[in-house]
C-alpha positions in Angstrom: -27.0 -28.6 27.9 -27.4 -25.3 26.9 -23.7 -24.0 27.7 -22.7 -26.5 26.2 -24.6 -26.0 22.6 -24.4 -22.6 22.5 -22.4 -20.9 25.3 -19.3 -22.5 24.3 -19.1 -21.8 20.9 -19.5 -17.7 21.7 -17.0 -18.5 24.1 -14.6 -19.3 21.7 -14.6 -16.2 19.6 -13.9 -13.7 22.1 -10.0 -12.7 21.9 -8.1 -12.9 24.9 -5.0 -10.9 24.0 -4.0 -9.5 20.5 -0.5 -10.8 21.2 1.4 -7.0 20.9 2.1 -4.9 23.3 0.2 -2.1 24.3 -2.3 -2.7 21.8 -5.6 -4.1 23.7 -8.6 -6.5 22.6 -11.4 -4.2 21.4 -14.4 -6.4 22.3 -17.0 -4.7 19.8 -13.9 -4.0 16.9 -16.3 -5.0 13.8 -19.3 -2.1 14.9 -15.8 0.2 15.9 -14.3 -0.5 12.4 -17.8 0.0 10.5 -18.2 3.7 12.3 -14.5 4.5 11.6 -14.7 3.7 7.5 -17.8 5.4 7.2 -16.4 8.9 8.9 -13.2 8.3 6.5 -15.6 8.1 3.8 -17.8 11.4 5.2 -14.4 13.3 5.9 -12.3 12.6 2.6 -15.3 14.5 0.8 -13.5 17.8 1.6 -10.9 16.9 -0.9 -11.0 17.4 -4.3 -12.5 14.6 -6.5 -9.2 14.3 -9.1 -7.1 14.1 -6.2 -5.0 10.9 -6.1 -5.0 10.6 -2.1 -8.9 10.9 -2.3 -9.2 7.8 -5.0 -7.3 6.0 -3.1 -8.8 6.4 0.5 -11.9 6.2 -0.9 -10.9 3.3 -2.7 -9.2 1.1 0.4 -11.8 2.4 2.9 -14.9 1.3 0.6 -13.5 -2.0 0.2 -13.0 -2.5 4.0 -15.9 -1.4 4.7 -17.5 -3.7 2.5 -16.0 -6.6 4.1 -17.0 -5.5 7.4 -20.6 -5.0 6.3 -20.7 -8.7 5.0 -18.7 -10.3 7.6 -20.1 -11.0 11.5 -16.7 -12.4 12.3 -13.6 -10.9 13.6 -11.6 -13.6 12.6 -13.5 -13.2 9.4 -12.6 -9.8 8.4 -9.2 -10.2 9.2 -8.3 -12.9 6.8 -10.6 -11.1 4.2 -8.8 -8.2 4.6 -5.5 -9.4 5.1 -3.9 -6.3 6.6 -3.2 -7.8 10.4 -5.4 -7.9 13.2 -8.5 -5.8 13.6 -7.1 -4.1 16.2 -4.1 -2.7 14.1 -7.2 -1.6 11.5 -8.9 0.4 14.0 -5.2 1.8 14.4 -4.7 2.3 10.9 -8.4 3.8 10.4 -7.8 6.4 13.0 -4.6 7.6 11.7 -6.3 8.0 8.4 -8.8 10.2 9.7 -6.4 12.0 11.6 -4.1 12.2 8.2 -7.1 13.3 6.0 -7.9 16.4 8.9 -4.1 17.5 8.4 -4.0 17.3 4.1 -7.0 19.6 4.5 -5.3 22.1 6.7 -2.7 21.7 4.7 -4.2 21.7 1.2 -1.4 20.2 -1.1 -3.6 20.6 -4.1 -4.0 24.3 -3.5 -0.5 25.0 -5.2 -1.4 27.0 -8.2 -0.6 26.1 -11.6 1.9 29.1 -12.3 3.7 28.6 -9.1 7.4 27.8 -9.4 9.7 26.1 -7.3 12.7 27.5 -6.3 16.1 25.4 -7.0 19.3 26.2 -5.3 21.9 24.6 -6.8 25.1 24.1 -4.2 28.4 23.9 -5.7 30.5 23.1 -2.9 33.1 20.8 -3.0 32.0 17.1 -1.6 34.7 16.8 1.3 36.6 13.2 0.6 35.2 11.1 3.5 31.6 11.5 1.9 30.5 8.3 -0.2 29.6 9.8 -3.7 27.8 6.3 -5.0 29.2 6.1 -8.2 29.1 2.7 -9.8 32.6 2.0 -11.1 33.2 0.6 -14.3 31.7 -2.5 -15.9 34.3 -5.7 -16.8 35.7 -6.2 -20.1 33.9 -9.1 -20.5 30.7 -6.9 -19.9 30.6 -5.4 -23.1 32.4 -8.5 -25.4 29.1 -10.5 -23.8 26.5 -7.4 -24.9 28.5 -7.3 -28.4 28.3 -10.8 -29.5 24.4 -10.9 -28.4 23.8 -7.6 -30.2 26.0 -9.5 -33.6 23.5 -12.9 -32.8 20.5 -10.6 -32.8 20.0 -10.5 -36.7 20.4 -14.5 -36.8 17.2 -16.6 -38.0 15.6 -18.4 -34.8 12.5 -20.6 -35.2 9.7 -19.2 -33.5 7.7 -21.4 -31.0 4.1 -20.8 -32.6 5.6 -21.5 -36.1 7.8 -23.7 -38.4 8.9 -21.1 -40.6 12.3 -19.1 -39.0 11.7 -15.5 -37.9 14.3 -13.0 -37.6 14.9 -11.8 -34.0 14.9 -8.1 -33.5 
């Protein structure tokens, strides 16, 4: 009786396989992803507030954290979040906090504001075998088509709110 009421039910929400390889089940992933989002949030403090890659972790991570706060589910989360199984966001999360350790060694938003960029400019013939992407030119009927619109531009057309014509500009 028991197993039945409330064994089996349990028994259906644990994941067997995630379905990719390589990647396995992580049987505690909600308590995994909760620790991960909250180091992201700990660790992107280092960068600078007005830093656009610091909105926007902050932003993302807050939000999945939130969900995984308010959701008990696995199955849950991941249709709340949208963004693939939660294996993949433990992935994702851990890349993140790898990425944010390398922008700080890094520092991109050290550059100061008198700094100037070098550009070399290479005059070298492009050899003939090299695809140089240049559209080639529009039909005939191209600009006879953009003509007699631009001519039908100054014509009276009713407007759709209105019964008195309004000139179309």
């Amino acid at each position: 009786m028991f197993l039945r009421a409330i064994g089996l039910p349990l028994l259906a929400k644990v994941k067997q396989t995630t379905g990719i390889v390589g990647l396995d089940v992580v049987p505690n992933a909600r308590a995994v992803l909760i620790d991960l989002y909250s180091k992201t949030l700990k660790e992107i403090q280092v960068v600078p507030e007005d830093e656009g890659y610091r909105k926007a972790v902050e932003s993302f991570t807050r939000h999945r954290l939130k969900v995984c706060q308010e959701e008990e589910d696995w199955e849950a989360i991941e249709k709340r979040l949208g963004c693939g199984q939660v294996e993949e966001l433990i992935e994702e999360a851990q890349d993140e906090l790898t990425l944010i350790a390398k922008m700080i060694e890094w520092d991109p938003w050290g550059v100061p504001d008198d700094y100037e960029c070098e550009v070399i400019e290479n005059d070298a013939p492009i050899p003939k075998h090299v695809p140089q992407h240049r559209p080639g030119p529009l039909p005939e009927e191209f600009y006879k088509t953009f003509q007699a619109l631009n001519s039908e531009s100054k014509t009276e057309i009713p407007a759709a709110s209105s019964t008195e014509p309004q000139l179309k500009e």
